[in-house]
Structure formats: C-alpha cells, structure tokens
OpenMM code with the backbone's topology and positions (N, CA, C; nanometers):
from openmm import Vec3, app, unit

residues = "UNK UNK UNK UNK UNK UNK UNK UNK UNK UNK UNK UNK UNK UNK UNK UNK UNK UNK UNK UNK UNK UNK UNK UNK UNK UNK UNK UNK UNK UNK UNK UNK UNK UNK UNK UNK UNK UNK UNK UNK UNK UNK UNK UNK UNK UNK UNK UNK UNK UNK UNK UNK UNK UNK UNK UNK UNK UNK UNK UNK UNK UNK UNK UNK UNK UNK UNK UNK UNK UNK UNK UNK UNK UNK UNK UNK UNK UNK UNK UNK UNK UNK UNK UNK UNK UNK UNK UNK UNK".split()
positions = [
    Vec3(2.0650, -5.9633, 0.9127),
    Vec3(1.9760, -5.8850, 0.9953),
    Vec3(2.0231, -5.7410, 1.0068),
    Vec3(2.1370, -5.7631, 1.0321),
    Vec3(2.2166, -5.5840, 1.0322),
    Vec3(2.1959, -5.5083, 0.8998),
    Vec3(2.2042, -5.5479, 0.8124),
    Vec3(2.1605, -5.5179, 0.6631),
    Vec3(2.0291, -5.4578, 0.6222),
    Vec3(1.9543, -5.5221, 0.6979),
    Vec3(1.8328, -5.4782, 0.6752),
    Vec3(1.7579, -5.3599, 0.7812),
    Vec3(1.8329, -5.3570, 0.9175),
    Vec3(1.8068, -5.2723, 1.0403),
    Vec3(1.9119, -5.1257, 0.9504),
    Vec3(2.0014, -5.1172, 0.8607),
    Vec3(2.0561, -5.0387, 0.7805),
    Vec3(1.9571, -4.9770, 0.7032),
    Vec3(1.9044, -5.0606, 0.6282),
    Vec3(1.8242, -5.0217, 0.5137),
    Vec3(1.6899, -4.9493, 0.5798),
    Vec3(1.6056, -4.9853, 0.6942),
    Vec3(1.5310, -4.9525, 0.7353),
    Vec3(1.5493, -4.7975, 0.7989),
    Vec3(1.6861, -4.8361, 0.8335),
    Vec3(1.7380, -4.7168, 0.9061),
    Vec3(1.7591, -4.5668, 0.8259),
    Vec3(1.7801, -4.6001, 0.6995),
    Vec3(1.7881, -4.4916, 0.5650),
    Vec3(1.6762, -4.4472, 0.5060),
    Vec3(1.5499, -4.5835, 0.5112),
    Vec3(1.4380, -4.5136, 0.4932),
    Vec3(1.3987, -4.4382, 0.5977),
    Vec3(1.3796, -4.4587, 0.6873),
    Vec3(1.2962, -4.3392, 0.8312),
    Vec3(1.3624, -4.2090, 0.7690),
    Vec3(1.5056, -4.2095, 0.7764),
    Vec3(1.5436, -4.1067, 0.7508),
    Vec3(1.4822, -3.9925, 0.6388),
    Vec3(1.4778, -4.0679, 0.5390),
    Vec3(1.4355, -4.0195, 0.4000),
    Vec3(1.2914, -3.9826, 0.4349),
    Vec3(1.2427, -4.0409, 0.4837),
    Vec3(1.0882, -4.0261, 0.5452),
    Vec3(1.0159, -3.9332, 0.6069),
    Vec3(1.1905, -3.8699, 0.7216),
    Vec3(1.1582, -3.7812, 0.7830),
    Vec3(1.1544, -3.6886, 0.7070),
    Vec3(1.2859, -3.6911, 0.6552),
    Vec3(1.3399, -3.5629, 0.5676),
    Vec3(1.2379, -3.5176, 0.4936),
    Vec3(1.1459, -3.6277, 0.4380),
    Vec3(1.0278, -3.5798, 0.3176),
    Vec3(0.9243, -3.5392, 0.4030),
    Vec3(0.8603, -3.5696, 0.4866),
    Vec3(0.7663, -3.5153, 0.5516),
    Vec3(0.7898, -3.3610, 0.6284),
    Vec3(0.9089, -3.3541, 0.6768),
    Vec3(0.9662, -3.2395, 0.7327),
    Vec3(0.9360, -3.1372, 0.6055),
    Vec3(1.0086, -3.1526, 0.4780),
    Vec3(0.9806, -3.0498, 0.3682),
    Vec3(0.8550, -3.0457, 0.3406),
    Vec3(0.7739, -3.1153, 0.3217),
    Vec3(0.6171, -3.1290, 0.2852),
    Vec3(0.5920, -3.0291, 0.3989),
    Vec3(0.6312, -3.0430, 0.5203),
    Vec3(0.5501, -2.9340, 0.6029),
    Vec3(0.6016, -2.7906, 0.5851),
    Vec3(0.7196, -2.7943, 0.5922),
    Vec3(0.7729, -2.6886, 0.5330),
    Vec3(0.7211, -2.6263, 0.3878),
    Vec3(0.6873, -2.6614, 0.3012),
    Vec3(0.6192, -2.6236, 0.1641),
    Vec3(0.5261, -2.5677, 0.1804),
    Vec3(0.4586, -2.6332, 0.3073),
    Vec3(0.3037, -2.5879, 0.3277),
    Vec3(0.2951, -2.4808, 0.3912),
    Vec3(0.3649, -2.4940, 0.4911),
    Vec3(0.3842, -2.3644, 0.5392),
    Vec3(0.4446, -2.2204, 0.4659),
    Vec3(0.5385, -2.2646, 0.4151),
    Vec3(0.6046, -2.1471, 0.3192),
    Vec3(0.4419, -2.0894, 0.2206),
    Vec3(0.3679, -2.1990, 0.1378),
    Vec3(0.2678, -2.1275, 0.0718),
    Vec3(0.1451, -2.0807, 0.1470),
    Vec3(0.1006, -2.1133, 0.2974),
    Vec3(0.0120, -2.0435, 0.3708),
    Vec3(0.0639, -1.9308, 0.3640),
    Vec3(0.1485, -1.9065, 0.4338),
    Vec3(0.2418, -1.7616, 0.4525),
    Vec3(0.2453, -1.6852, 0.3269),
    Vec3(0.2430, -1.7133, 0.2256),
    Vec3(0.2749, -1.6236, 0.0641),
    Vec3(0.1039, -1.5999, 0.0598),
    Vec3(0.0369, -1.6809, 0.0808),
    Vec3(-0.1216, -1.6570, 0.0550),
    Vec3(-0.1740, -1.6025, 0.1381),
    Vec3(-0.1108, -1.6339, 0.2382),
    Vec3(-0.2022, -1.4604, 0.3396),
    Vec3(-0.1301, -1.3103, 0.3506),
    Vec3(-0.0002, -1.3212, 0.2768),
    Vec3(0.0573, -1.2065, 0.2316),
    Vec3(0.0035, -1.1470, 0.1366),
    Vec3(-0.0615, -1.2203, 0.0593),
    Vec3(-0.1758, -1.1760, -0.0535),
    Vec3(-0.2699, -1.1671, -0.0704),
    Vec3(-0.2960, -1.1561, 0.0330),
    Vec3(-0.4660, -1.1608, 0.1456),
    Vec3(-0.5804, -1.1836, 0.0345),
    Vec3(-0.5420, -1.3087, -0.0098),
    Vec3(-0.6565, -1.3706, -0.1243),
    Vec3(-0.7455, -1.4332, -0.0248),
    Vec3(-0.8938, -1.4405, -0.1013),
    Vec3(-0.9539, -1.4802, 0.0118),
    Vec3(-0.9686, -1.6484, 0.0040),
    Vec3(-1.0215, -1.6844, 0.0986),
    Vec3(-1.0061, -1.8438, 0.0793),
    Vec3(-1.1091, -1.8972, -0.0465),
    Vec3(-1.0427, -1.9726, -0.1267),
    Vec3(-1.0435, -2.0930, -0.2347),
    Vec3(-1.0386, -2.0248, -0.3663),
    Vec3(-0.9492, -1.8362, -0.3329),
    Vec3(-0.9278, -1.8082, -0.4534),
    Vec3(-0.8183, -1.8436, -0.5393),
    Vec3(-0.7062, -1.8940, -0.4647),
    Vec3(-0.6003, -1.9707, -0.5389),
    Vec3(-0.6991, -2.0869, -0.6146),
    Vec3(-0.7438, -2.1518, -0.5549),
    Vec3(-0.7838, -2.2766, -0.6431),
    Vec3(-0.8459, -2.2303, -0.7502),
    Vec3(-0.9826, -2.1147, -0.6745),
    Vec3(-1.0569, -2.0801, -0.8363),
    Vec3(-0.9066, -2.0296, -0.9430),
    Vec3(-0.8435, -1.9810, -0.9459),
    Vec3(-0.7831, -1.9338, -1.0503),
    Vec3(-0.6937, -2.0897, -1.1411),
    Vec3(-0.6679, -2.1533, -1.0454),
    Vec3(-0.6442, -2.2708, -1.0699),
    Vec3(-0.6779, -2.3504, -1.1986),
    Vec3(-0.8071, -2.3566, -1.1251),
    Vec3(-0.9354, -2.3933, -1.2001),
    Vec3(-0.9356, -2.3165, -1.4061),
    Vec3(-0.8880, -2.2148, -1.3223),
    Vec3(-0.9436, -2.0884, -1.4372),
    Vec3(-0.8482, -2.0985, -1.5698),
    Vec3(-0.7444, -2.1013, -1.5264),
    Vec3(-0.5688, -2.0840, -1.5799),
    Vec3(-0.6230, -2.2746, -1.6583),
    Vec3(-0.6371, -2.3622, -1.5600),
    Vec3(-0.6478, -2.5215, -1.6528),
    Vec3(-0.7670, -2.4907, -1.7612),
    Vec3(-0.8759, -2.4341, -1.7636),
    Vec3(-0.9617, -2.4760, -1.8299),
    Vec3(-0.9136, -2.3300, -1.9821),
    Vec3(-0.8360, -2.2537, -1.9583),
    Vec3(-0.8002, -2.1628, -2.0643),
    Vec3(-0.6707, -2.2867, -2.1426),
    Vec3(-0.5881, -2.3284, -2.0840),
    Vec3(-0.4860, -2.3588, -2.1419),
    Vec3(-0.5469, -2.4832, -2.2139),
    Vec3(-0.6543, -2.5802, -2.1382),
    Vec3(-0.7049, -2.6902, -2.2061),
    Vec3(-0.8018, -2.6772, -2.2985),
    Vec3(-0.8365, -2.5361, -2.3902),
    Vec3(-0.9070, -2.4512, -2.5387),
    Vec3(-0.7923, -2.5324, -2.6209),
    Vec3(-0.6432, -2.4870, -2.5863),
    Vec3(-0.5558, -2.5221, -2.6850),
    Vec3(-0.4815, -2.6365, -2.6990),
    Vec3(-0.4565, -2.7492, -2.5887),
    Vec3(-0.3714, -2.8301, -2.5920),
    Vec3(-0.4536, -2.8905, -2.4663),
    Vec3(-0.4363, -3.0537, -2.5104),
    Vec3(-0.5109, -3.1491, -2.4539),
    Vec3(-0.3490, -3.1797, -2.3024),
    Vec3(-0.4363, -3.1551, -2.2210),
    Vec3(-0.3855, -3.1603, -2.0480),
    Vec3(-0.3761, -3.2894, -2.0073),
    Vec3(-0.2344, -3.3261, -1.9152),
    Vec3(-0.2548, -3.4326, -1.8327),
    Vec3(-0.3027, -3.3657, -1.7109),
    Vec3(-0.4027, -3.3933, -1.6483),
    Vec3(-0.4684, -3.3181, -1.5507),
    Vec3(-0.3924, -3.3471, -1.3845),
    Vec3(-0.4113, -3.4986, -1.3889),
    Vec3(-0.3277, -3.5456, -1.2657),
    Vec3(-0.1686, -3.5149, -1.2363),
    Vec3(-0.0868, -3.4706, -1.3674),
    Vec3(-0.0082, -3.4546, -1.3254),
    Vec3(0.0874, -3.2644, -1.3210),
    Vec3(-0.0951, -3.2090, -1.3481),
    Vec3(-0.0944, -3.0413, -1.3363),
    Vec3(-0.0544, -3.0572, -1.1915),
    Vec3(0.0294, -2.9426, -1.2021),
    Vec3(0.1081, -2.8764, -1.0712),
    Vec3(0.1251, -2.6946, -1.0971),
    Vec3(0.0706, -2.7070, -0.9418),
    Vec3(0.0595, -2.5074, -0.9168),
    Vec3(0.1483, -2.4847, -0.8042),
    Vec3(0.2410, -2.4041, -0.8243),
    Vec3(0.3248, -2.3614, -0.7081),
    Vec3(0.2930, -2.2256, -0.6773),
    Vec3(0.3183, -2.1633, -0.5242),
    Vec3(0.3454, -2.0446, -0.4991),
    Vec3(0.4567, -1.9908, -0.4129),
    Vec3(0.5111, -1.8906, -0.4890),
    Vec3(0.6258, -1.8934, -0.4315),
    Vec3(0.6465, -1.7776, -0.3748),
    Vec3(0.7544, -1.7191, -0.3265),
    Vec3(0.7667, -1.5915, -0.2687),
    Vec3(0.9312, -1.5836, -0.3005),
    Vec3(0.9431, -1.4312, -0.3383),
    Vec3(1.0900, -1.3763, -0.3331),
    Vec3(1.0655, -1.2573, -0.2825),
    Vec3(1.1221, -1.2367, -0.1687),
    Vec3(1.1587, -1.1238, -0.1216),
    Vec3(1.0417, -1.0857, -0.0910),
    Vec3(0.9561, -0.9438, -0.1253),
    Vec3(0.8347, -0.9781, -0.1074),
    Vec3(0.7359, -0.9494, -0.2281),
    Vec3(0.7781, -1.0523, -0.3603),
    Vec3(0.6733, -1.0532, -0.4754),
    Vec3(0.6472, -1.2031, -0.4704),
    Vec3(0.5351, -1.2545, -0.5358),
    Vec3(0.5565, -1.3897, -0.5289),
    Vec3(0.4636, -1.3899, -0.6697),
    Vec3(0.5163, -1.5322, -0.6796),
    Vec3(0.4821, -1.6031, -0.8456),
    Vec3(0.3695, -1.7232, -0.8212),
    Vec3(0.2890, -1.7558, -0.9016),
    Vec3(0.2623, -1.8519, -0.9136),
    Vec3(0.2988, -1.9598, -1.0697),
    Vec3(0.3573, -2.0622, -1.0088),
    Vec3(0.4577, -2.1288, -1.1263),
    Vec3(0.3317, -2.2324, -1.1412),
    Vec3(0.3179, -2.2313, -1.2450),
    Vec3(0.2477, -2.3806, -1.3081),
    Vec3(0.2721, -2.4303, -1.4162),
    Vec3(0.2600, -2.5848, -1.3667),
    Vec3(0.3428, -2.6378, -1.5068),
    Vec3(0.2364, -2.7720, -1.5423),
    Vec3(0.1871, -2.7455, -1.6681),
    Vec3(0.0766, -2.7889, -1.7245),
    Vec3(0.1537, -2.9189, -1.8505),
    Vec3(0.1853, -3.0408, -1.8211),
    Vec3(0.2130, -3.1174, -1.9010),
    Vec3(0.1148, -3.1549, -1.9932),
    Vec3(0.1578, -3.0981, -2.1577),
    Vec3(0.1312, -3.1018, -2.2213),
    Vec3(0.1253, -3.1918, -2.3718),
    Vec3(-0.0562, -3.2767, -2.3542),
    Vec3(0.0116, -3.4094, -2.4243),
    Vec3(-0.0141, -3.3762, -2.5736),
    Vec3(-0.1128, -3.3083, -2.6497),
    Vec3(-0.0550, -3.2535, -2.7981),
    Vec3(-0.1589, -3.1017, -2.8036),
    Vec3(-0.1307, -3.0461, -2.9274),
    Vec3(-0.2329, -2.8862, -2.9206),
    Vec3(-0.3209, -2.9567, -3.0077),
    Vec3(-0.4695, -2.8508, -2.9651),
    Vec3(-0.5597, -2.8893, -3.0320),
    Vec3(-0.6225, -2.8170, -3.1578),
    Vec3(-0.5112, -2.7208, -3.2077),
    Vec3(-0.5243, -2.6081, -3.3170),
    Vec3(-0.4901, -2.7044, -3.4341),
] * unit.nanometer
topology = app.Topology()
chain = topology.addChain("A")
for resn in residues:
    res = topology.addResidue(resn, chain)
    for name in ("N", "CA", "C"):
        topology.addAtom(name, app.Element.getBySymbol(name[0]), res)
C-alpha cells in the first residue's frame, strides 16, 4: 500500500510540475504576441500560411507540426518544426 501512495505521490507531482509549465508557456507566448501587437488569429493565419508553402515541397505530418514563439530580450522568433515525411520534387 505504501508503494503505491509513493507512486501516486510522484505522479501529482509530475502533474503539477506539467501543468504549472503549460501555464507558464502560455503565458510567456500571450505576452510575446501582444508585444507584437499582431492582431488576433494572425499568428495562426501565418501558421496556416508557412504549412501550406512548405507542404508544395515535402509531404507534412500535420498532427505532429509544432509553432513556437519565443522571445529574447526584446526580438522574438517564431520556431517551427515541420516533420518531414519525404519531398515531393
């Protein structure tokens, strides 16, 4: 029983910890996107824009496209990383 009140006890933790950063992420990219006073759902359109250029040349896993935004100092990037399953040239 103690074994398992352990194990339970490591997940919450992990649980928290992940939800705590998830909010934190979110927050960090609200904050970079209204520093860039884009207007709302223009991150996504470009999103949108950036997948359907890169998927002309090379066939996309779509579900596992990921867009980050980041901030340094005060420039920020947007990182995307487009797993790529073969080109279509």
């Amino acid at each position: 029983m103690q074994v398992k009140t352990q194990v339970m006890s490591w997940f919450s933790k992990f649980r928290t910890s992940n939800a705590r950063s998830t909010a934190k992420d979110r927050m960090r990219t609200m904050l970079t996107h209204d520093r860039l006073e884009l207007p709302a759902g223009r991150l996504e359109c470009m999103e949108e824009e950036l997948m359907a250029v890169v998927s002309r040349y090379f066939e996309l896993d779509k579900t596992t496209t990921k867009f980050d935004l980041q901030q340094y100092d005060r420039r920020a990037s947007l990182i995307a990383n487009f797993p790529l399953t073969r080109s279509k040239c």
